[in-house]
N, C-alpha and C positions, 0 to 999 in steps of 0.2 A: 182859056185864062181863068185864071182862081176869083170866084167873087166873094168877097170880104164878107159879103154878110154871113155865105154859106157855114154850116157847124162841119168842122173834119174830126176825122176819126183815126185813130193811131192801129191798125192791123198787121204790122212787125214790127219789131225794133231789133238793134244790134249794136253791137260796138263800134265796129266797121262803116264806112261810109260804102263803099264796096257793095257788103251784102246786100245792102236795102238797094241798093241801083240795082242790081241782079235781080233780085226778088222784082224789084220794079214792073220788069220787061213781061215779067206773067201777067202783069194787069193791061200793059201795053198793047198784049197780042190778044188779049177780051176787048178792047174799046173801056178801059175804068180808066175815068182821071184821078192822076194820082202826084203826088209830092213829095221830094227826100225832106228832111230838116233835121236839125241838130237840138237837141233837149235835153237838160239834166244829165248831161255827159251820155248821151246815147243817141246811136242815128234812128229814126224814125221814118216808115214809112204811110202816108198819111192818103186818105179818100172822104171824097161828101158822105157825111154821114146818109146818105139816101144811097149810095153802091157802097157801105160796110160789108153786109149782109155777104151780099154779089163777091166782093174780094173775097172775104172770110172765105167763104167757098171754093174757091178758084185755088187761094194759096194751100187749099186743105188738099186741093185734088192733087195739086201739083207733086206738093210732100210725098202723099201716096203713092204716087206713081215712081216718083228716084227711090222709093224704099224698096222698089220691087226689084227681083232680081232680074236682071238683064241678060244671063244666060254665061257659061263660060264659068271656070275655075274660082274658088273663092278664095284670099289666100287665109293659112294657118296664122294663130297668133305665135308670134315668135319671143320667147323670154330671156334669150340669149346668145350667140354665137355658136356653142356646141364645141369650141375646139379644147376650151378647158377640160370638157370628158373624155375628149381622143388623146389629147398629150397624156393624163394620167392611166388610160388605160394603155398605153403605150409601153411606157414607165413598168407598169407593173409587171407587163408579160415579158419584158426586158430584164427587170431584176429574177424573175424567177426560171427565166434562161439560163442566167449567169449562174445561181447559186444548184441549179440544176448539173450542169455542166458543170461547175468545181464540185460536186458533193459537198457540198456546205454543212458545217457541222460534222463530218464524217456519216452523213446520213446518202442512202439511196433514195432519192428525193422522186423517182419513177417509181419504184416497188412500194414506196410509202404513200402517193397520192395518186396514184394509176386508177381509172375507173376499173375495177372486176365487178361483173352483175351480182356474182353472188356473196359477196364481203357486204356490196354496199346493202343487197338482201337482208345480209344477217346481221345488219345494226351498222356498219360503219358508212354513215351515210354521208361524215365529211369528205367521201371521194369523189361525192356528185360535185362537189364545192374545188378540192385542189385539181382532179384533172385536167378541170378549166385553163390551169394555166399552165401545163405541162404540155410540150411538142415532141414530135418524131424528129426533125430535123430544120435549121435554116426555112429553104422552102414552103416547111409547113406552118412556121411560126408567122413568116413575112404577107404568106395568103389571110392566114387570121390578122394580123395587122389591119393588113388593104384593105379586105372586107368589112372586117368586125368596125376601122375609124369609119370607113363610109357611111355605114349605115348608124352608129353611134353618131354622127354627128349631127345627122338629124334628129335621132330622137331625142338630145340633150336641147336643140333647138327649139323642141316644142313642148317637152316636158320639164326643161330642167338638168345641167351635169350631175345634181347629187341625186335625184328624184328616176330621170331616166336614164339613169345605168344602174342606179340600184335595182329598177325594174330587167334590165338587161341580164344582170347578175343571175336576177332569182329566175326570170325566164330560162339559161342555162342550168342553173342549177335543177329547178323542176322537171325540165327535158334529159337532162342526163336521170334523174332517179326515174322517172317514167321506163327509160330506156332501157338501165336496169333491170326492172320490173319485166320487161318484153324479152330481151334476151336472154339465152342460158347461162348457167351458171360462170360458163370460164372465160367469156366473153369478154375482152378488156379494149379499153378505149383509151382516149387521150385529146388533148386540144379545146383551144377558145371556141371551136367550129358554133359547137354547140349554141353558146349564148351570142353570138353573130347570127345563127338563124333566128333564133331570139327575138333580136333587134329586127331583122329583117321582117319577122311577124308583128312583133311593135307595132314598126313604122306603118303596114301596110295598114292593120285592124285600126289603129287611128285614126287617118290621113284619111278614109273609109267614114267612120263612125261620127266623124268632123264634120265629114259635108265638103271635104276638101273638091269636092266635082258634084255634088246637091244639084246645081242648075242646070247639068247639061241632059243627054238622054239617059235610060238607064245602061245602056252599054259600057256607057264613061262612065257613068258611075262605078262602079264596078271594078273598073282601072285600076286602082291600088290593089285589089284582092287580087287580079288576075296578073298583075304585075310580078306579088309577091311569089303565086305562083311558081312563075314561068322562071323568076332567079330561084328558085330551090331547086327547080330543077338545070338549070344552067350552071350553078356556083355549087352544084352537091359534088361535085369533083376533089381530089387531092386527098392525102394523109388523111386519117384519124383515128387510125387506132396503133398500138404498137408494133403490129408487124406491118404497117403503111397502107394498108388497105383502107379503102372508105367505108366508113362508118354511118352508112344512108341514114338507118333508122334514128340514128339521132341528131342527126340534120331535122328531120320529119319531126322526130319531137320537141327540138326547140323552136322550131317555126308554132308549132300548134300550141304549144306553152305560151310564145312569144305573144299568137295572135291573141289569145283570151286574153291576157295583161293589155295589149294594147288597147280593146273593147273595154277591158274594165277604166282605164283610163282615160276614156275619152267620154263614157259617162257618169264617172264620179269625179264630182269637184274635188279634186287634191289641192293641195297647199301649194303656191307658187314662190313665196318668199325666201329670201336667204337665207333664211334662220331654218327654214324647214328643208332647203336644198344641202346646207351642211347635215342636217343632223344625218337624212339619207344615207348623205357620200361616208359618213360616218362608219353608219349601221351597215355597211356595206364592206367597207374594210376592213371594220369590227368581225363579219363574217366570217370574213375570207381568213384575215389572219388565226382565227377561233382554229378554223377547220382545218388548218397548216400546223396549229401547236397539236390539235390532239392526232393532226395523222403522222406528225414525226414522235410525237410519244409513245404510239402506238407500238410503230416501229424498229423504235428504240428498247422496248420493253420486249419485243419477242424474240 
């Protein structure tokens, strides 16, 4: 029982009447007497000033200890739902289906943004940009769908719809010039494939680089990389280039593209806000439609 005369000590307080019972119980399971009270709009958790000291200590270890990790998955911060960046990219590979297949403009909208290694070699480098959305047929468009919303949905979940797909963009976009780069000259390609491996390198070098498995062994750790992986090589199947054949090596280079974006992004503070998620989604369309005007001008002019 409390003797009146004793001096007490206030060693937590809270809003909560809750908290402080809770807290309580850690001085309980030491032998500290102790008190809830209500003061100055705040619960209080109270001891003789002769066991302060003793609590102070106790509640300090205790802290320490729930701070530590307990072993097991930690989850990702998430800034959004993600499905706002699969509906528009959805949208898009849809419009330029349709305007593919009518010839829109009276343009050959394949011969005008088709990747060729050695066109985009010798300067026109908007075809790393329109091939992206150009397909061989149905099938191959509907696998980039599948794929490319899957893995887009998370990375819009953790980075942002305007922020990571604009990364997804440029990770295709980079994979197809790299690709370029590595094939010969008459080498022509096609499809979103590309910036889906992309994403799928995103997702993994993040989720990775995050610590999204930090507390378990190093095998699981590891998980996401060996993941990503093991789907490049599982999902490098179907269409990608114009006579239907798969186009491995650019599968390979938008994963490797993808992954460095994903590592750069999960060690630089990027901008999370809506102002800076439009401007993205923006700069990104801004791109795309850029490299569609000067590849049907192009064209147009020869």
């Amino acid at each position: 029982m409390r003797n009146p005369t004793d001096t007490w000590v206030v060693v937590f307080e809270a809003r909560r009447e809750r908290q402080c019972t809770e807290t309580g119980l850690v001085l309980v399971a030491v032998g500290i007497e102790h008190e809830v009270a209500y003061f100055d709009d705040r619960w209080q958790l109270r001891v003789p000033a002769a066991s302060a000291a003793r609590a102070a200590e106790e509640l300090a270890l205790y802290r320490q200890e729930n701070r530590r990790p307990t072993g097991g998955a930690s989850p990702l911060e998430e800034l959004e739902s993600g499905w706002q960046g699969v509906f528009s990219y959805a949208a898009a590979l849809l419009v330029f289906a349709v305007l593919d297949g009518r010839g829109a403009f009276g343009r050959d909208w394949l011969a005008a943004g088709g990747l060729e290694a050695g066109r985009v070699v010798a300067g026109e480098w908007w075809r790393a940009v329109t091939a992206l959305t150009l397909h061989v047929d149905l099938g191959h468009l509907a696998a980039n769908l599948g794929f490319g919303g899957f893995f887009g949905l998370y990375v819009g979940r953790y980075l942002g719809a305007g922020i990571g797909w604009a990364f997804i963009l440029a990770g295709g976009v980079a994979g197809n010039l790299l690709n370029a780069m590595i094939q010969p000259a008459p080498h022509r390609a096609i499809g979103a494939s590309t910036a889906v491996f992309a994403a799928l390198g995103l997702l993994a070098a993040y989720t990775w680089r995050k610590g999204f498995l930090a507390h378990t062994p190093w095998k699981t750790r590891i998980a996401p990389v060996i993941a990503g992986i093991a789907l490049l090589a599982f999902t490098g199947s179907g269409a990608g280039s114009e006579s239907g054949t798969v186009d491995i090596m650019a599968h390979l280079t938008g994963f490797v593209c993808g992954f460095v974006l994903g590592v750069l992004a999960a060690v630089v503070s990027l901008p999370r806000h809506a102002g800076a998620q439009r401007f993205a989604a923006a700069l990104a369309a801004g791109g795309l439609l850029l490299a569609w005007v000067l590849a049907l001008g192009s064209a147009g002019g020869s």
